[in-house]
C-alpha angles and dihedrals in degrees: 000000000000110000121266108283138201127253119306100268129238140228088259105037087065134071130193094273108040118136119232110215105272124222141213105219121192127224131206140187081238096054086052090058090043101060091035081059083049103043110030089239098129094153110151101235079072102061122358111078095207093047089047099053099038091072093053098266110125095233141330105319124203124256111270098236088048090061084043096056095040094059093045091059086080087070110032085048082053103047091044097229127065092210091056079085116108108176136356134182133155138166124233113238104171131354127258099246111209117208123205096224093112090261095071110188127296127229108217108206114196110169130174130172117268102182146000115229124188122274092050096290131140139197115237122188108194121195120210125206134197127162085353090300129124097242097182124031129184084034105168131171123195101199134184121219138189 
């Protein structure tokens, strides 16, 4: 459950610059199951540790649009409305390696305006974080706000 917010902002309560509040998310091999079950992605290197690292990854690695909707979470947490999200690309730099040591990883989400576009929209470059690593790069959000 995301933490309690502030009012959904508005065009004019932000400035290129502003921090959005940034977030630590946990994963789990569970969660990993989880989203495979969700999304049809049951692809080894997701879930199953030999397989993983039999194929020269160091252990089972999260699906790469988990990582991308978790990191989005920050904004659309932020903006009050998931819908309110216009546009929203990354690209994926390393993976998030998940350990199965009952901690799992963390994905630590930091996010600021970077612009302000007509109609009321922002950009919004998010950075994701995992073991210290940059695990999207290129992450951009085009949001609409009140």
């Amino acid at each position: 459950m995301p933490p309690a917010a502030d009012p959904s902002p508005t065009y004019d309560d932000v400035d290129v610059g502003t921090a959005l509040p940034g977030r630590m998310f946990p994963v789990r091999r569970v969660d990993l199951v989880r989203y495979a079950g969700a999304s049809g992605d049951f692809n080894p290197i997701h879930w199953n540790e030999r397989f993983a690292k039999s194929v020269g990854l160091p252990d089972v690695i999260a699906h790469g649009m988990f990582t991308m909707a978790t990191a989005i979470r920050v904004v659309t947490d932020w903006a009050g409305d998931p819908a309110s999200v216009l546009d929203y690309g990354v690209r994926f730099t390393k993976p998030v390696v998940v350990p199965d040591n009952g901690d799992g990883a963390e994905i630590a989400v930091a996010a600021k305006v970077t612009e302000k576009l007509p109609d009321n929209r922002v950009a919004v470059e998010i950075e994701a974080v995992s073991h210290e690593r940059k695990v999207l790069g290129r992450a951009r959000a085009i949001v609409r706000l009140s």
